[in-house]
Backbone as CSV, one residue per row, in Angstrom:
resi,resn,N_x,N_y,N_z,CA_x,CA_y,CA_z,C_x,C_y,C_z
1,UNK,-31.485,-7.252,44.420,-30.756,-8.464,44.731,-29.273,-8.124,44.882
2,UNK,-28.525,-8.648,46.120,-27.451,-8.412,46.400,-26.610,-8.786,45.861
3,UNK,-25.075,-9.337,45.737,-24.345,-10.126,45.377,-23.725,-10.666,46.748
4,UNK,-23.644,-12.131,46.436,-23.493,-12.923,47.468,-21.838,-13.246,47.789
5,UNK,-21.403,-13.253,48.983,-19.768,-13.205,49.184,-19.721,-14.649,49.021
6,UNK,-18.328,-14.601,48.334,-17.868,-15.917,47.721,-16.308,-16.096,48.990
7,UNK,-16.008,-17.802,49.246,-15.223,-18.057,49.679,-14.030,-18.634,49.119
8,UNK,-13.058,-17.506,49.052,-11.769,-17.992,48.799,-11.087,-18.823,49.706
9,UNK,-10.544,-19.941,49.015,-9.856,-20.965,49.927,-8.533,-21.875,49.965
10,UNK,-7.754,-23.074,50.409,-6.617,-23.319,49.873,-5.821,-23.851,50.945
11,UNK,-4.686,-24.147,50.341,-3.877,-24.518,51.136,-2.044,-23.938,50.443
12,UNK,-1.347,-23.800,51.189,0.145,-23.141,51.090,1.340,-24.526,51.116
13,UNK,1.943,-24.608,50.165,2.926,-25.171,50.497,3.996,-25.100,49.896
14,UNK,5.881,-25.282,50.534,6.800,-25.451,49.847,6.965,-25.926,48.804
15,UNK,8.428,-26.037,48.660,8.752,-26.537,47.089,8.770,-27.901,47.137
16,UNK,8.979,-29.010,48.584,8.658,-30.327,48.867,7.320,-30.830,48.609
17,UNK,6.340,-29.706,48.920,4.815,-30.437,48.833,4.388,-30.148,50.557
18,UNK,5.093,-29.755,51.296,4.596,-29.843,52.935,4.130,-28.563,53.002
19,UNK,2.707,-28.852,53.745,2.133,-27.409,54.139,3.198,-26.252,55.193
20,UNK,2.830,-25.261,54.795,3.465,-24.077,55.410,2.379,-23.111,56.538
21,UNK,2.725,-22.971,57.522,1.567,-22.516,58.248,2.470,-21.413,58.529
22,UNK,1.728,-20.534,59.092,2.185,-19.019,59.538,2.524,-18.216,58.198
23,UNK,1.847,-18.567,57.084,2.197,-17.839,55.634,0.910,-16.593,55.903
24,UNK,1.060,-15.556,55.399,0.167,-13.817,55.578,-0.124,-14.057,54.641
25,UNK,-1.427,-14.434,54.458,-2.797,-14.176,53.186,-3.640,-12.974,53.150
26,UNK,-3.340,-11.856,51.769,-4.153,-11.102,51.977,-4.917,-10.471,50.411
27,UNK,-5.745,-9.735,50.243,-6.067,-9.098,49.233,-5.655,-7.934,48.891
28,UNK,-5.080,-7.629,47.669,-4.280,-7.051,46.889,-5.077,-6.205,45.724
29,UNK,-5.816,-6.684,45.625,-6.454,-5.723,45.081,-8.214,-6.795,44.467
30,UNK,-9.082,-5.689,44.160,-10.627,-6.802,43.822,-11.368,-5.709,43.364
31,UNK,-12.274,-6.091,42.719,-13.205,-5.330,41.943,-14.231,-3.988,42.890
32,UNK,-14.259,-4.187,44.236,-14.640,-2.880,45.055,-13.531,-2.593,46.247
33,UNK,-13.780,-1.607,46.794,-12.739,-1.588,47.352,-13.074,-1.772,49.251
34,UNK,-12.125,-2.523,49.482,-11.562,-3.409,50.848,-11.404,-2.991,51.383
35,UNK,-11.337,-3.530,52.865,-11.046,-3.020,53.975,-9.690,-3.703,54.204
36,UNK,-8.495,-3.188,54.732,-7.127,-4.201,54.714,-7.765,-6.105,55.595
37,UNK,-7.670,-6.748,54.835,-8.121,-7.762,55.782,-6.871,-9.197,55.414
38,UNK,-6.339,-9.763,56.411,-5.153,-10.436,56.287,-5.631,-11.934,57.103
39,UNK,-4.700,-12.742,57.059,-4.507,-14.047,58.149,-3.548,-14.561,57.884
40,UNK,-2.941,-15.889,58.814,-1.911,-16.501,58.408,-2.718,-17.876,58.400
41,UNK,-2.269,-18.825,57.891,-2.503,-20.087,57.069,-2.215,-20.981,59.085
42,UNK,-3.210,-21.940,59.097,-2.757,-22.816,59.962,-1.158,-23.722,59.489
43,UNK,-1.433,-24.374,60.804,-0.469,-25.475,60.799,-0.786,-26.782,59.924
44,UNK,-1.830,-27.361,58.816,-2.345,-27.529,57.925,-1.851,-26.926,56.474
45,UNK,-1.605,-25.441,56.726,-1.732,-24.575,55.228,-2.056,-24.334,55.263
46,UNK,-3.918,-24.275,55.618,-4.825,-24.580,55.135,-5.360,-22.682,55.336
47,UNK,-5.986,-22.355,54.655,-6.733,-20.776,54.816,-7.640,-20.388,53.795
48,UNK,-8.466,-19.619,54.621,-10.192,-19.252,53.905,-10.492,-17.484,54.184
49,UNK,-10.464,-17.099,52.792,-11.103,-15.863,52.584,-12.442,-15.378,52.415
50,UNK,-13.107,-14.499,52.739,-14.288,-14.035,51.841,-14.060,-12.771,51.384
51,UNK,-14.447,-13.343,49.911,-14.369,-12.011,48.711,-15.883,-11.189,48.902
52,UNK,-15.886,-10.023,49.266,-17.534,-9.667,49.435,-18.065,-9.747,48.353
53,UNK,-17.330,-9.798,47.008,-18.771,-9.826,45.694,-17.987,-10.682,44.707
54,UNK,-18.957,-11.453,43.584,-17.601,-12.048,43.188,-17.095,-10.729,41.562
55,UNK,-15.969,-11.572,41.142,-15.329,-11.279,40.503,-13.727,-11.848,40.700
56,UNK,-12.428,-10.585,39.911,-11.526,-11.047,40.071,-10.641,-10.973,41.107
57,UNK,-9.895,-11.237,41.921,-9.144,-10.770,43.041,-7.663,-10.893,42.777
58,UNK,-6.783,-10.326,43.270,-5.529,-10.560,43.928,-5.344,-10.647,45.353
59,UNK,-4.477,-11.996,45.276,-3.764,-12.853,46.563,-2.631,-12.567,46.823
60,UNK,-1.635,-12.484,47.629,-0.964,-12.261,47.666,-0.039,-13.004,49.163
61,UNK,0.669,-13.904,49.182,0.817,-14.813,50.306,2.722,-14.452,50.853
62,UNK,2.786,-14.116,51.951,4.133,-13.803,52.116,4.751,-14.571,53.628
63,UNK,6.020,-15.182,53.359,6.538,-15.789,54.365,8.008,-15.611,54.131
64,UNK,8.488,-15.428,55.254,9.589,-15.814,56.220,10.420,-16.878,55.140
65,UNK,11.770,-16.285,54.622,12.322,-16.817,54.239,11.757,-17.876,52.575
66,UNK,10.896,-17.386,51.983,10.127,-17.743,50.999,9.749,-16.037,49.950
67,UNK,10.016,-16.299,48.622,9.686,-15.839,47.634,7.808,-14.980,47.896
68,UNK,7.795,-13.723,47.717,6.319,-13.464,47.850,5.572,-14.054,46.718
69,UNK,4.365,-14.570,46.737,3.902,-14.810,45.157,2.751,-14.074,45.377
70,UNK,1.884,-13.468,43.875,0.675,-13.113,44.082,-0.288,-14.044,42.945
71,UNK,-1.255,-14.297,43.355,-2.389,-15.065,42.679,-3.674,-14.232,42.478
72,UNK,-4.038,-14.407,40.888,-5.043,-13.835,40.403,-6.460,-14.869,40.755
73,UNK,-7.546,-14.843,41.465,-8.439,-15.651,41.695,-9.628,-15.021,41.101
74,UNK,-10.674,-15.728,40.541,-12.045,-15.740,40.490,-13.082,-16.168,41.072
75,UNK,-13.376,-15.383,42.314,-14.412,-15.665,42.974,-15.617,-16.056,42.703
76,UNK,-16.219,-15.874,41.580,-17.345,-15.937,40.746,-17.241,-17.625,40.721
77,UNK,-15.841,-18.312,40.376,-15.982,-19.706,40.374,-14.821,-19.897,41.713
78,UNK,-15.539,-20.435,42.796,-14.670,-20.473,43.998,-13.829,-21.846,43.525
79,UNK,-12.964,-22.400,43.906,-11.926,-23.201,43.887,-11.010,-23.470,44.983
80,UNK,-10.906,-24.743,45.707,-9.768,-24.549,46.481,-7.905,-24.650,45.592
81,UNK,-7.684,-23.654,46.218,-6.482,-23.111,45.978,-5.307,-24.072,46.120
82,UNK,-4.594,-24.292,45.658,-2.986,-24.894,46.007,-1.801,-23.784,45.531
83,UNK,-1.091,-23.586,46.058,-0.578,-22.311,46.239,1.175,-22.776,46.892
84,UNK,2.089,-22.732,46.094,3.464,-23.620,46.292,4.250,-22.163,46.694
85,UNK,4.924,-22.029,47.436,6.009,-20.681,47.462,7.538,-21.205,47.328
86,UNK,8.228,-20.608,46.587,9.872,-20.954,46.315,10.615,-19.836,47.390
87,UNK,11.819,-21.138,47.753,12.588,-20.535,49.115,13.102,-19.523,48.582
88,UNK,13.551,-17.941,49.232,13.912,-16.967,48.686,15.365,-17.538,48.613
């Protein structure tokens, strides 16, 4: 029996509360090891990962004139994400 890929998910936004689109979502590090795999967040925020197995992950979200943050996630219990970045 395999382990089944879990979907990381969410949305990005400023320090107002307004979604941020064009933010680089990527994995930073996870319990096997990755292939570099990235995206940027729509015009929404809004953005969806798959973790291939679960466990713990690092997030890591970077924009243009905004603070990098990284987020520790558990794929094992998927969750949509809210995810605030402070202006650099």
């Amino acid at each position: 029996m395999s382990a089944q890929p879990s979907l990381i998910s969410g949305r990005v936004f400023d320090g107002e509360a307004k979604p941020l689109a064009d933010v680089r979502v990527f994995f930073v590090s996870g319990p096997v090891p990755m292939q570099d795999v990235a995206l940027l967040t729509g015009d929404d925020g809004r953005f969806s990962l798959t973790a291939p197995v679960p466990g713990r992950y690092q997030l890591q979200f970077v924009a243009d004139t905004f603070k990098t943050r990284t987020v520790d996630v558990d794929a094992e219990r998927p969750a949509a994400l809210e995810v605030t970045l402070e202006k650099a």
